[in-house]
C-alpha positions as a Markdown table, in Angstrom:
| # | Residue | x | y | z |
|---|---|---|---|---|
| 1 | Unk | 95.9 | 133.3 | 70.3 |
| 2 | Unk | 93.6 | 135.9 | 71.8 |
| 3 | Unk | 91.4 | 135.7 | 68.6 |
| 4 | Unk | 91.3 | 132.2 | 68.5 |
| 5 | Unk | 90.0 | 132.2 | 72.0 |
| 6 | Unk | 87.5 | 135.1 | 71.7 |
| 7 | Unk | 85.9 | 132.9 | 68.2 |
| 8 | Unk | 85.8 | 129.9 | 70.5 |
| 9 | Unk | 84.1 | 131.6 | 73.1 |
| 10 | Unk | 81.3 | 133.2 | 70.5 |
| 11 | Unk | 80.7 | 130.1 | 69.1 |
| 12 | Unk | 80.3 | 128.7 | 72.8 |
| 13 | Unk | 78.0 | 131.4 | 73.0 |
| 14 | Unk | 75.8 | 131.0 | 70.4 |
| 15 | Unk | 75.6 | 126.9 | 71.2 |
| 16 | Unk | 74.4 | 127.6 | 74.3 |
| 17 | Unk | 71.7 | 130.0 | 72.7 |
| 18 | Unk | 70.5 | 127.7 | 70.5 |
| 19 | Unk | 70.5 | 124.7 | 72.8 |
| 20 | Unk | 68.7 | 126.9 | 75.5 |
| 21 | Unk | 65.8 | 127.6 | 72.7 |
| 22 | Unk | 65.6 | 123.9 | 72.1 |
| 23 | Unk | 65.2 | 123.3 | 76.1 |
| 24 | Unk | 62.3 | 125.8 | 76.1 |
| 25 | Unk | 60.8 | 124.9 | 73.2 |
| 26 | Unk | 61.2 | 120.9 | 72.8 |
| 27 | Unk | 58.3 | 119.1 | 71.7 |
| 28 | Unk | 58.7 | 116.3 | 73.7 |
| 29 | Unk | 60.6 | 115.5 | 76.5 |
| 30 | Unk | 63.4 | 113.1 | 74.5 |
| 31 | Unk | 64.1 | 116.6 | 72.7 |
| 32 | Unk | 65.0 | 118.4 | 76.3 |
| 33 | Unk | 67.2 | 115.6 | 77.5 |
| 34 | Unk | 69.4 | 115.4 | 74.5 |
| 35 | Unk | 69.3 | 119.0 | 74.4 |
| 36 | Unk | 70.4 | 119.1 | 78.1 |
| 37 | Unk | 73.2 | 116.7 | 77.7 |
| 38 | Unk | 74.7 | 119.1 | 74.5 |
| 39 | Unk | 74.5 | 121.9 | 77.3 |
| 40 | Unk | 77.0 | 119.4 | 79.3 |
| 41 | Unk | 78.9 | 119.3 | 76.5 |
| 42 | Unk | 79.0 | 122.6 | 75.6 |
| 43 | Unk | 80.2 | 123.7 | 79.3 |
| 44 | Unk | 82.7 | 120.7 | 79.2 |
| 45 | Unk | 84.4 | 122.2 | 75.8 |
| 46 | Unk | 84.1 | 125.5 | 77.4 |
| 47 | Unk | 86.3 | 124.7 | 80.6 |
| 48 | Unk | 88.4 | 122.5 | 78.5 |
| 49 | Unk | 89.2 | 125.8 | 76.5 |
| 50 | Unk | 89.7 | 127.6 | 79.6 |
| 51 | Unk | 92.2 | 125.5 | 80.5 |
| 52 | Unk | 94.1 | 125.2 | 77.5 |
| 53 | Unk | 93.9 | 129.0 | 77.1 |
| 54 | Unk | 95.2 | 129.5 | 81.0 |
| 55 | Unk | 97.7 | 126.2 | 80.8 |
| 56 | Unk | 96.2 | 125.7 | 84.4 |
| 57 | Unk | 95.3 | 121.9 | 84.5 |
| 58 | Unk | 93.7 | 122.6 | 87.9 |
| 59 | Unk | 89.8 | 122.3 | 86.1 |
| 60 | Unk | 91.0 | 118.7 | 84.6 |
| 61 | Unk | 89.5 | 117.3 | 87.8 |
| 62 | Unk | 86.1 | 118.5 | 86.8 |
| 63 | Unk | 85.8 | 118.2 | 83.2 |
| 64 | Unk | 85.8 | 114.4 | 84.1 |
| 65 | Unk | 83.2 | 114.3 | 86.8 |
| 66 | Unk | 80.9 | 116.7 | 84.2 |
| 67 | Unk | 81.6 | 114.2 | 81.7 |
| 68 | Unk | 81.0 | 111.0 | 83.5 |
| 69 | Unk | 77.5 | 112.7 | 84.8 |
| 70 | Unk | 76.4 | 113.6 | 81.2 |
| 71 | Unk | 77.1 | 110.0 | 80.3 |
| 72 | Unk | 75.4 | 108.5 | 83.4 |
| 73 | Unk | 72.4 | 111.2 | 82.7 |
| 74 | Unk | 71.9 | 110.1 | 78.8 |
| 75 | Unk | 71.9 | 106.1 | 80.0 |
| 76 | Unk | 69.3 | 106.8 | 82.7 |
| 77 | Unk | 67.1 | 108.7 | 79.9 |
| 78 | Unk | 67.7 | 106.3 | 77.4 |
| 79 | Unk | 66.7 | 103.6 | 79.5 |
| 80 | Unk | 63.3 | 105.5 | 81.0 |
| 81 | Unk | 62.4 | 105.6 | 77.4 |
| 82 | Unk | 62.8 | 102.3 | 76.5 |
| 83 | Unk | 60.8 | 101.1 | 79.5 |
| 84 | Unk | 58.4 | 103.9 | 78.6 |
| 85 | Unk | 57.5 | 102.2 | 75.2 |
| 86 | Unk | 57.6 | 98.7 | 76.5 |
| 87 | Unk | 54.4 | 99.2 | 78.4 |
């Protein structure tokens, strides 16, 4: 189980990496939204695999407000960009 959960955690490492790089770099500002909102979900899978690895179901309380803000961030985007290119 412990390498299981150390070859979760690299991968959740190296996610983050590349998602930060696509933050900094993005060529527009669509890029660095939906880049933002894979960081949420990076950090959500990360605490949900906290959690399973712990059997604590103590974080389950936040893993839902973290997921209801990344989908109430990715509608308010989407919809700033669709009234962006109706003018």
């Amino acid at each position: 189980m412990t390498v299981v959960a150390v070859t979760v955690a690299a991968l959740l490492a190296v996610a983050v990496g590349l998602t930060l790089v696509r933050i900094i770099r993005g060529p527009s500002i669509l890029d660095r939204a939906v880049a933002v909102d894979v960081l949420l979900a990076v950090v959500v899978a990360a605490i949900a695999t906290e959690v399973a690895y712990s059997r604590d179901a103590t974080a389950l309380p936040v893993l839902v407000v973290l997921a209801i803000l990344g989908f109430v961030g990715s509608v308010s985007v989407a919809r700033f960009a669709a009234r962006r290119n109706d003018k």
